[in-house]
C-alpha positions as CSV (number, residue, x, y, z in Angstrom):
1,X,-8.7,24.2,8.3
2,X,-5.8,23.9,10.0
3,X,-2.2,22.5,9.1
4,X,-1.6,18.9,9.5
5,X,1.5,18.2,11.3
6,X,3.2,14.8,10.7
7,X,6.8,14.9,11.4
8,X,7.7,12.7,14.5
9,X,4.5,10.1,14.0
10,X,4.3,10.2,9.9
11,X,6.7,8.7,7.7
12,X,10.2,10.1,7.8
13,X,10.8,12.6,4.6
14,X,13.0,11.8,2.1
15,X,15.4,15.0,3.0
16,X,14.9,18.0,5.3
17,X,15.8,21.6,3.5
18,X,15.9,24.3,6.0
19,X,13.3,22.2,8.2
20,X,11.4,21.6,5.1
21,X,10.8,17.6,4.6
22,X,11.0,17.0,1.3
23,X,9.6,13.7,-0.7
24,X,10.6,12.0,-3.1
25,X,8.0,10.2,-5.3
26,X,7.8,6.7,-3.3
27,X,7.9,8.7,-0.2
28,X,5.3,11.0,-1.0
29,X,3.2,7.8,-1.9
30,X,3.8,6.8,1.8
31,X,2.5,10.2,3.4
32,X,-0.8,10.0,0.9
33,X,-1.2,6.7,2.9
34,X,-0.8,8.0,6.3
35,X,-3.2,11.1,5.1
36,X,-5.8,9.0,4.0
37,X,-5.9,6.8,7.4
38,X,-5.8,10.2,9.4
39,X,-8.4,12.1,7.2
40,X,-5.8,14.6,5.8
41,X,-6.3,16.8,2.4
42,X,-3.5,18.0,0.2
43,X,-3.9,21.5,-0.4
44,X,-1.1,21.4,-2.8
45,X,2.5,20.1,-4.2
46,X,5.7,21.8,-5.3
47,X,8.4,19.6,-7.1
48,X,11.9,20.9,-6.6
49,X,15.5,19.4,-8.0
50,X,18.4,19.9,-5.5
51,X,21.5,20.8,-7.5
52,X,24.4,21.3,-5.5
53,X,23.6,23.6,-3.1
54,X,20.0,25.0,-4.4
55,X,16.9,23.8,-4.3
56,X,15.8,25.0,-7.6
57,X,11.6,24.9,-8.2
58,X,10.3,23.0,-11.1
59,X,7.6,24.6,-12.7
60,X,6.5,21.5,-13.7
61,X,5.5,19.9,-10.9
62,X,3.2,22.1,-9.1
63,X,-0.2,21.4,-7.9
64,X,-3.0,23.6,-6.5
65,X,-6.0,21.8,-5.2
66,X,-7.1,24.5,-3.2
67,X,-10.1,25.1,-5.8
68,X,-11.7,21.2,-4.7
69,X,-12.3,22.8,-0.9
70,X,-15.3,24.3,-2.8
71,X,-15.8,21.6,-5.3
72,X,-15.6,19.1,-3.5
73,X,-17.4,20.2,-0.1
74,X,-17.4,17.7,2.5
75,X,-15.2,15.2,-0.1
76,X,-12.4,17.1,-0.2
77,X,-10.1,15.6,1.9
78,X,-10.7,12.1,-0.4
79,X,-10.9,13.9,-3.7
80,X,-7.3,16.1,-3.0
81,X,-6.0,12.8,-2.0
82,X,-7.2,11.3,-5.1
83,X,-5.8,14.3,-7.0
84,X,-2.9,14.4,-5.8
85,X,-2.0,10.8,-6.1
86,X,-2.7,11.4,-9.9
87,X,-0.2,14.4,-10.0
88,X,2.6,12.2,-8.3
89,X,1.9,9.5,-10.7
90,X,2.4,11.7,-13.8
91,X,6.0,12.9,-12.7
92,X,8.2,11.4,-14.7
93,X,11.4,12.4,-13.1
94,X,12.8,10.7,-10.0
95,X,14.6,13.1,-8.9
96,X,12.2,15.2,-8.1
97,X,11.8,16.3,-4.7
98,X,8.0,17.3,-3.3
99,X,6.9,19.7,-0.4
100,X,3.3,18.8,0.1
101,X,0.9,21.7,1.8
102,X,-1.5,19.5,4.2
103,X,-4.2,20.5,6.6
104,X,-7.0,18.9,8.6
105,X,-10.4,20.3,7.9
């Protein structure tokens, strides 16, 4: 596996942090898109907040799909999409920001 680089030809973050793009739940919609039509799996999610000058983790809103490489097999680029779409689906707050871990298998 290797990491799947999308800034420049994917869809613009919400916010850069540090060089960090950071979505917010719409946006984050938008990359799962542009994963699924390039074959790219979500190894997993963290959901910050920004507050002031912090970026302050919610413990909340962290997702680990590392566990479906095995599971899943040769579906796991699908089924971590799948997943993860799920996971953005059951935040409730908008104002939660998300750093998505992607690679290409």
């Amino acid at each position: 596996m290797n990491d799947f680089i999308f800034l420049g030809v994917g869809p613009e973050p919400t916010r850069l942090w540090g060089g960090t793009p950071l979505f917010n739940l719409i946006d984050g919609i938008k990359l799962l898109r542009f994963c699924e039509e390039h074959n790219a799996a979500v190894l997993g999610i963290e959901g910050f907040k920004v507050i002031g000058d912090k970026r302050v983790p919610d413990l909340g809103c962290i997702a680990d799909f590392s566990t479906l490489v095995v599971a899943a097999g040769e579906n796991f680029p699908e089924v971590s999409r799948k997943s993860a779409r799920c996971f953005i689906d059951s935040i409730l707050d908008d104002d939660i920001l998300l750093e998505f871990v992607l690679v290409k298998t």
